[in-house]
C-alpha positions in Angstrom: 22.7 -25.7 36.1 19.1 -25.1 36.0 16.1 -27.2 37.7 12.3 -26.3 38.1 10.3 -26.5 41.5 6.3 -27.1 41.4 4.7 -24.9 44.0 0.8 -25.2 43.8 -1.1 -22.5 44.7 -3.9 -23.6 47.3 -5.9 -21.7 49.5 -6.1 -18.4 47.8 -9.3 -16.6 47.7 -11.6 -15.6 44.9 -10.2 -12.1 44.3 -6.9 -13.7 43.7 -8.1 -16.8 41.7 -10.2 -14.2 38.9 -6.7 -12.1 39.1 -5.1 -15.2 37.7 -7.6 -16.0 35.3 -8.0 -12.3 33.7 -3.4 -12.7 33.7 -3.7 -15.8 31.9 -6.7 -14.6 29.3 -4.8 -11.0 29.0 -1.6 -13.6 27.9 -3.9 -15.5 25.2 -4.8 -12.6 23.8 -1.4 -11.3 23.3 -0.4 -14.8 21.9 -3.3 -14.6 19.5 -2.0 -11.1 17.9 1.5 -11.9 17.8 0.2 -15.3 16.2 -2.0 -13.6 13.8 0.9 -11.1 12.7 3.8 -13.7 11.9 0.5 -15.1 10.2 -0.2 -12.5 8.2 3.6 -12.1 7.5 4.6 -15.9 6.1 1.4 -16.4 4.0 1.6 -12.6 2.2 5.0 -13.5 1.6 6.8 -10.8 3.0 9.6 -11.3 5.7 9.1 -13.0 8.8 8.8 -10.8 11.8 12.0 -11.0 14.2 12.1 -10.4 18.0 12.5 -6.3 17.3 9.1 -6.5 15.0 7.2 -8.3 17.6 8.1 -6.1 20.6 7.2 -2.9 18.5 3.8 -4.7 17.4 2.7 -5.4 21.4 4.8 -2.6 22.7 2.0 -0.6 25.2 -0.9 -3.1 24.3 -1.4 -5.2 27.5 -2.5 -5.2 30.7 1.1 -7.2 31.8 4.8 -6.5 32.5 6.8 -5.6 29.6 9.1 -8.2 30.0 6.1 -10.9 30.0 5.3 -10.1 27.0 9.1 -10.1 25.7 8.5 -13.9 27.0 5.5 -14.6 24.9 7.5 -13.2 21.7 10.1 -15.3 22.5 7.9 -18.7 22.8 6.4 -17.8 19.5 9.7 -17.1 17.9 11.1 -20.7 19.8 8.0 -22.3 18.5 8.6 -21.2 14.8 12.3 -22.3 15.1 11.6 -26.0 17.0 9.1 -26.6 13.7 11.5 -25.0 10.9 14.2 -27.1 12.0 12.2 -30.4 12.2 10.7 -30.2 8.8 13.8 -29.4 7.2 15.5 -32.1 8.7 12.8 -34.9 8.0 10.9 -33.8 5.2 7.8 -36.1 5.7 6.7 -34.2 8.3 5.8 -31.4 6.2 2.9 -33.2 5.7 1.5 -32.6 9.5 3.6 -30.6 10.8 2.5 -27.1 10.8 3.4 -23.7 12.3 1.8 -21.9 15.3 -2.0 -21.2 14.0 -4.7 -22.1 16.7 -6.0 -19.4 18.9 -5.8 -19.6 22.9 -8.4 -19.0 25.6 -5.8 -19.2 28.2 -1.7 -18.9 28.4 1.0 -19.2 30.8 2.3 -15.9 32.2 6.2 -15.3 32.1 8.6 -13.7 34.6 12.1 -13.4 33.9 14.5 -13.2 36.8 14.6 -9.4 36.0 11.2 -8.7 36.8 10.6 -11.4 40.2 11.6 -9.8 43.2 12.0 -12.4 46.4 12.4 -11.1 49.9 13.5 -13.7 52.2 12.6 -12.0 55.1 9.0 -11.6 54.9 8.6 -14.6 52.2 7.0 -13.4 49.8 7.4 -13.3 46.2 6.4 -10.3 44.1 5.1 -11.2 40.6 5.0 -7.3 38.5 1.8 -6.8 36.0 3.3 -3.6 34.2 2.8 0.4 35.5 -0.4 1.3 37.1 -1.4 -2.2 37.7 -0.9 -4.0 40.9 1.9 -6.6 41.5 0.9 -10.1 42.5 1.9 -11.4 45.8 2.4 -14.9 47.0 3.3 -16.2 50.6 6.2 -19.0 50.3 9.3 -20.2 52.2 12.2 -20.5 49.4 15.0 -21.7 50.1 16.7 -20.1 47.1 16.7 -17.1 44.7 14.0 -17.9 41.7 15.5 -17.3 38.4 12.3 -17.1 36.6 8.6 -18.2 37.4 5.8 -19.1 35.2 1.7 -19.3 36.0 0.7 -22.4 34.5 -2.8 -24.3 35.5 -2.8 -27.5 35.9 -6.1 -28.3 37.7 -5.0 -25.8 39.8 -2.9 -22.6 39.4 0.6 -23.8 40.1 4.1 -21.5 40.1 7.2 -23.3 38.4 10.0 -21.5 39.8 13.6 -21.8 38.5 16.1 -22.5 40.4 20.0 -22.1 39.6 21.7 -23.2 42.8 21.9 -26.8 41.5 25.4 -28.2 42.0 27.1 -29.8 39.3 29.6 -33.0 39.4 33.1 -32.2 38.4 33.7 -35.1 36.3 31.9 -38.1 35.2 32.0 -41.2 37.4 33.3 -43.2 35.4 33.8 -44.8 32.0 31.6 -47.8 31.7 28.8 -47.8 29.7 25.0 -48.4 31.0 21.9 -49.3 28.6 18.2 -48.4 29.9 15.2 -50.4 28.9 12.4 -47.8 29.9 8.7 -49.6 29.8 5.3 -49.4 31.3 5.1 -52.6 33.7 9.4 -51.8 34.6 10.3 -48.4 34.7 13.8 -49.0 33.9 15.7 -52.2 32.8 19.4 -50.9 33.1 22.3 -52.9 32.4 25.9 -52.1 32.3 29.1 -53.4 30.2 30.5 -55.2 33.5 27.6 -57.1 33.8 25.6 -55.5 36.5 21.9 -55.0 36.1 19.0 -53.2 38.1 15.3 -53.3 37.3 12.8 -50.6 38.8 9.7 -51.3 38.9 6.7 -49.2 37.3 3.6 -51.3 39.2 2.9 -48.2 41.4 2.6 -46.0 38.7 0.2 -48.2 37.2 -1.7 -48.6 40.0 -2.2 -44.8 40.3 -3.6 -44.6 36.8 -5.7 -47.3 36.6 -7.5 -46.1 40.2 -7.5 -42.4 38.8 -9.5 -44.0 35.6 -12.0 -46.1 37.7 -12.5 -43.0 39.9 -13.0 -40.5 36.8 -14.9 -43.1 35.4 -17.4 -43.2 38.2 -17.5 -39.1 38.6 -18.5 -39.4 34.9 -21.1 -41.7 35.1 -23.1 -39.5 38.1 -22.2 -36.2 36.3 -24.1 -37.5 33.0 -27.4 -37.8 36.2 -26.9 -34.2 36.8 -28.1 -31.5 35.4 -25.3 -29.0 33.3 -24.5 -26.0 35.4 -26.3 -27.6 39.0 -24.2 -27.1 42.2 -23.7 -31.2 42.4 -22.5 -31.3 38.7 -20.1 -28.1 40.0 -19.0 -30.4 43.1 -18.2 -33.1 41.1 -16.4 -31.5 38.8 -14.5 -30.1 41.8 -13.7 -33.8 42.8 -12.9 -34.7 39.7 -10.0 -32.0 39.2 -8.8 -32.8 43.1 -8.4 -36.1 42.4 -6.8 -35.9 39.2 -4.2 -33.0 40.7 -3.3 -35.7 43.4 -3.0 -38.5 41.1 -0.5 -36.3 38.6 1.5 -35.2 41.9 2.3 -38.9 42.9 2.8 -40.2 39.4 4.9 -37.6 38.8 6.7 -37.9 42.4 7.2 -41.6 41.4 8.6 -40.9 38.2 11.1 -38.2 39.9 12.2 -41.5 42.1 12.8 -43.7 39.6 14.7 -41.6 37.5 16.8 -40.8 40.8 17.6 -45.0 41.4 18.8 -44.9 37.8 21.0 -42.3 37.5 22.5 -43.5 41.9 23.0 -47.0 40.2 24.9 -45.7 37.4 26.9 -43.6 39.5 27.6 -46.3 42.0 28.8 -48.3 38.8 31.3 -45.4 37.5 29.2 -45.1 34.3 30.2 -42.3 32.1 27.9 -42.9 29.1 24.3 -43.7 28.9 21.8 -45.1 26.3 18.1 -44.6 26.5 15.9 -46.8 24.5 12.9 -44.7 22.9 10.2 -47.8 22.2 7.8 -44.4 21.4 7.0 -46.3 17.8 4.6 -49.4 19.7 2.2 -46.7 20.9 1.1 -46.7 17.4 0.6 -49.8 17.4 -3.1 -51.4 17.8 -3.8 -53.3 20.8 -6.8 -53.1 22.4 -8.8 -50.9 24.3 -7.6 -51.9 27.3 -3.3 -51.8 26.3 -4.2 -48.8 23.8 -5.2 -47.0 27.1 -2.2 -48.2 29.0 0.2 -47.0 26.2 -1.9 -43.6 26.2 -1.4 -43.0 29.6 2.8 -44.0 29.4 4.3 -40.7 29.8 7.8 -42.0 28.6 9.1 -38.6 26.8 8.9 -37.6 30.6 11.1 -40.4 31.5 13.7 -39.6 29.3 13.3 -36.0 29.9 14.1 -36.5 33.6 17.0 -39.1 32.9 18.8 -36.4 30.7 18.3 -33.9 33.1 19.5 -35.8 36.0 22.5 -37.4 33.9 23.6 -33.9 32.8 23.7 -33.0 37.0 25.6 -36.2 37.2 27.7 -35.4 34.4 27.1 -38.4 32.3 26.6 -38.3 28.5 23.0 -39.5 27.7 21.6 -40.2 24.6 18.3 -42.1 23.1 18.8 -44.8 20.6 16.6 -47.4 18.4 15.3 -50.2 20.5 13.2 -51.8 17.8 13.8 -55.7 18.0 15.9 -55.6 21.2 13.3 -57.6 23.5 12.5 -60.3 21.1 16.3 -61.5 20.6 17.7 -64.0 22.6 21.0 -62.5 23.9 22.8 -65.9 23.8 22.1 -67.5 20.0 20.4 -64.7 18.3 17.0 -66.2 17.6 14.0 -64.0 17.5 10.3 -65.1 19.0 7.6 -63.5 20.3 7.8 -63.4 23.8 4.9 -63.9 27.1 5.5 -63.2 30.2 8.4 -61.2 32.6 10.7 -64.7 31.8 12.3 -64.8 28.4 12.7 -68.4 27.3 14.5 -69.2 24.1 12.7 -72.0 22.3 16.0 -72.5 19.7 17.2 -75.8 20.0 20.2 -76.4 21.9 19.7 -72.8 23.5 18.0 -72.9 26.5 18.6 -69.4 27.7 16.5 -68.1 30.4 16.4 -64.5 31.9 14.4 -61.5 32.9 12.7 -59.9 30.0 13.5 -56.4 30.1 17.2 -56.9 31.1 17.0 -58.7 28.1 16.3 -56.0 26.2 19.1 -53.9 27.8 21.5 -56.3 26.9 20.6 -56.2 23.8 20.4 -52.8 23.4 24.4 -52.3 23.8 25.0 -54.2 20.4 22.3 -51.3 19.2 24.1 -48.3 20.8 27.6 -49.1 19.9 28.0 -52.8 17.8 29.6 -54.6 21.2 28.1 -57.8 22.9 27.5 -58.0 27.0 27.1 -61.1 29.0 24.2 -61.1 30.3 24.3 -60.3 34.3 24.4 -63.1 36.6 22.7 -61.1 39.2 20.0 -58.6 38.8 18.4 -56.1 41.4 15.2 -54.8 41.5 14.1 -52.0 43.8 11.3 -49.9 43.8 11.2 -46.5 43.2 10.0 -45.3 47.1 7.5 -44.5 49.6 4.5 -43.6 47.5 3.2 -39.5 47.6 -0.2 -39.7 50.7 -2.7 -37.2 50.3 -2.5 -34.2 52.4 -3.5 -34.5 56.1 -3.5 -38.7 55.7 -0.5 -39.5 57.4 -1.0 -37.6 60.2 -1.1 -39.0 63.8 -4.6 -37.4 64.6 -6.3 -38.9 61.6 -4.4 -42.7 62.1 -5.5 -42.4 65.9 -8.9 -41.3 65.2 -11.0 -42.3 62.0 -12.4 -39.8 59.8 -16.2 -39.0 59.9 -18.5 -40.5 57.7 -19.6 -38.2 54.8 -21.7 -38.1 51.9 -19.6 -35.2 49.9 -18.7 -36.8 46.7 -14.9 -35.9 47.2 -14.7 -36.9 50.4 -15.8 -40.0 50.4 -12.7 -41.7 48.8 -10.9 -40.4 52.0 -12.0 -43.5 54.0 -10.9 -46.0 52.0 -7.0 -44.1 52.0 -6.9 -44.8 55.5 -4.9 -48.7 56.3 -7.0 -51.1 57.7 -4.9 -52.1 60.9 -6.7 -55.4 62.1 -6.0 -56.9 65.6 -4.0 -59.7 65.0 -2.9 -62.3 67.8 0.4 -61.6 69.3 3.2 -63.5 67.4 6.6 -64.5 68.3 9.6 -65.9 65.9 11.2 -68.8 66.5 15.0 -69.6 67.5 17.1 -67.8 65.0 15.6 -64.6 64.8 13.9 -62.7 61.8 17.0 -65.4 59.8 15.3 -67.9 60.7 12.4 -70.4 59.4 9.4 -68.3 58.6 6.7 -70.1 60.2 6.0 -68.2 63.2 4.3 -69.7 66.7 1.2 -68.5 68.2 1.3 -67.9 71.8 -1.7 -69.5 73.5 -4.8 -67.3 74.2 -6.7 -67.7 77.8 -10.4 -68.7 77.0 -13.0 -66.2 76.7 -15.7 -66.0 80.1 -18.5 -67.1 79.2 -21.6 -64.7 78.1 -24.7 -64.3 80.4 -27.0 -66.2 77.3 -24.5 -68.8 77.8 -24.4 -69.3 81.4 -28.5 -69.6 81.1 -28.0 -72.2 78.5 -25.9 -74.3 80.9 -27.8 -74.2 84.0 -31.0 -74.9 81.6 -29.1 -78.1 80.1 
């Protein structure tokens, strides 16, 4: 089984950095020409170029390593396929749907395990760029053999590495059945056909896009001061891109522990088949600025693109299903009503049901996925999905000890308010009983402060 690690590239110098660049520019142009000649090929209506065609097209062309470009020839090809298949099988999406056409400034750069060397020894990894042209070299400690790396940027250059020393179960856990209720407040709603249940909550997520849109927000506003091409509009834009790397990394950290509580709870449950809701259709749906945002910013295909992959480790089945209606049903009579709130509360008469939302809508999501009917859980549990990601250097024992230095550097100056406030409280101690016990907690006396010089003045004046 296969699995990709994130390695960002920091710290390399300017040499390096415009070596990247002029790899990824030398890859959009060979994307363009391939593009351009499957192009040329499908409107003149002549046959469509196969691998063999497109490697004798590029064959010598580029300033890269032959079996890059075999990698860029086979995305183009994989590209074609993905959108043959799709319109075929639903024929309205002929209408949008198109085939590769747009031209690139930049692409990712391909290695096959063939062509990245590792030595263990000295750590470093040796990326080729073709005869005559000098290899790229990286400094990292792997713990594994990469199968396969690719240069992508992401506000930064990053490597994703493959790795294929992932160990597989030998048989699924179980053979219950689990529903997930993915959303935007709740990660995951996921309830079983024993009638256990576990929500994981999404709030830190959330909370890390909604800061990362307040502090874009404000770079904006001071950038649209500046003037275009200054050395503050240059810094800024500098902060902007460090700020949004960091705020991807623990979003997407977050995610990756989520995902991880889902898949441990089904385990723990001897689940052998899983059902993801795909609620994708209410993003179309108008809101408001404010939710159209929030729905804009809900990377769910990610979701379920981590649950499958961590379910396939696990070795249980998972699939996606319709979820339309599931979260406005009331589990117990069947009556439908918009709902407010985390608490569903039937208003049919006689009813009186009452229950967390989203479990709601896994329950119902099991007569969806395969016609049978769940009582709903009589206990649910709702974890979170860990430690949040700290920025680099923030946790350390020098910095909590001693405070950072005051700056004016527009990406710096978020730094301070990362820190936790730690406030001197007055000692505290708990009552008979222990931390079990009643929560009120006694305050041990404090001696009386000596009095000030002022003071002693006022007093002999009096």
């Amino acid at each position: 089984m296969e699995t990709v690690t994130i390695h960002s590239l920091r710290g390399e110098t300017p040499q390096m950095k415009s070596r990247l660049r002029a790899a990824q520019m030398e890859s959009a142009r060979l994307w363009n020409d391939v593009k351009e000649f499957h192009v040329f090929r499908r409107t003149t209506n002549g046959e469509w170029p196969t691998q063999d065609d497109l490697q004798k097209h590029t064959k010598g062309r580029y300033a890269l390593h032959s079996q890059s470009i075999q990698m860029v020839c086979h995305q183009l090809l994989a590209n074609v396929d993905a959108t043959d298949e799709r319109r075929r099988n639903e024929p309205e999406s002929r209408k949008w749907l198109k085939y590769p056409y747009r031209d690139k400034n930049y692409f990712p750069v391909y290695w096959p395990a063939q062509a990245a060397s590792y030595d263990a020894a000295d750590k470093r990894l040796v990326l080729p760029m073709g005869r005559g042209r000098k290899s790229l070299v990286f400094k990292l400690d792997l713990e594994f053999e990469p199968g396969g790396v690719k240069l992508v940027w992401n506000e930064g250059y990053e490597l994703h590495i493959v790795r294929t020393d992932i160990v597989q179960a030998e048989a699924a856990p179980g053979g219950n059945i689990a529903c997930i209720d993915p959303g935007e407040i709740h990660q995951f709603a996921v309830v079983t056909n024993t009638g256990e249940a576990m929500v994981v909550s999404g709030r830190g997520i959330r909370s890390q896009k909604r800061l990362l849109s307040k502090q874009l927000g404000e770079i904006a506003r001071k950038r649209s001061r500046c003037k275009k091409g200054s050395r503050q509009s240059l810094k800024l834009q500098k902060a902007r891109q460090k700020r949004s790397l960091l705020a991807s990394r623990r979003i997407r950290d977050l995610r990756h522990k989520g995902t991880r509580k889902a898949i441990k709870f089904c385990e723990d449950n001897n689940v052998g088949t899983l059902h993801v809701g795909d609620p994708r259709g209410v993003r179309e749906k108008d809101s408001g600025r404010h939710q159209n945002q929030r729905m804009a910013r809900w990377e769910i295909g990610k979701d379920i693109d981590y649950l499958k992959h961590k379910s396939e480790q696990a070795r249980i089945a998972c699939s996606t299903v319709n979820e339309r209606g599931t979260s406005s049903r009331c589990p117990e009579c069947g009556n439908r009503q918009k709902v407010t709130g985390r608490v569903w509360r039937c208003r049919a008469a006689g009813c009186g049901f009452v229950g967390h939302r989203d479990v709601v809508g896994g329950v119902n999501m099991h007569g969806n996925a395969y016609g049978a009917k769940v009582t709903f859980p009589a206990q649910v549990t709702y974890l979170r999905p860990g430690p949040e990601r700290a920025a680099r250097g923030l946790n350390s024992l020098e910095l909590v000890r001693k405070p950072p230095e005051r700056s004016s550097s527009s990406d710096t100056s978020l730094r301070e308010a990362s820190l936790p406030l730690s406030p001197q409280l007055p000692t505290t101690s708990l009552p008979q009983g222990g931390a079990s016990g009643s929560r009120q907690a006694t305050v041990s006396p404090q001696p009386p402060s000596p009095p000030t010089a002022r003071r002693k003045a006022l007093l002999q004046a009096a």
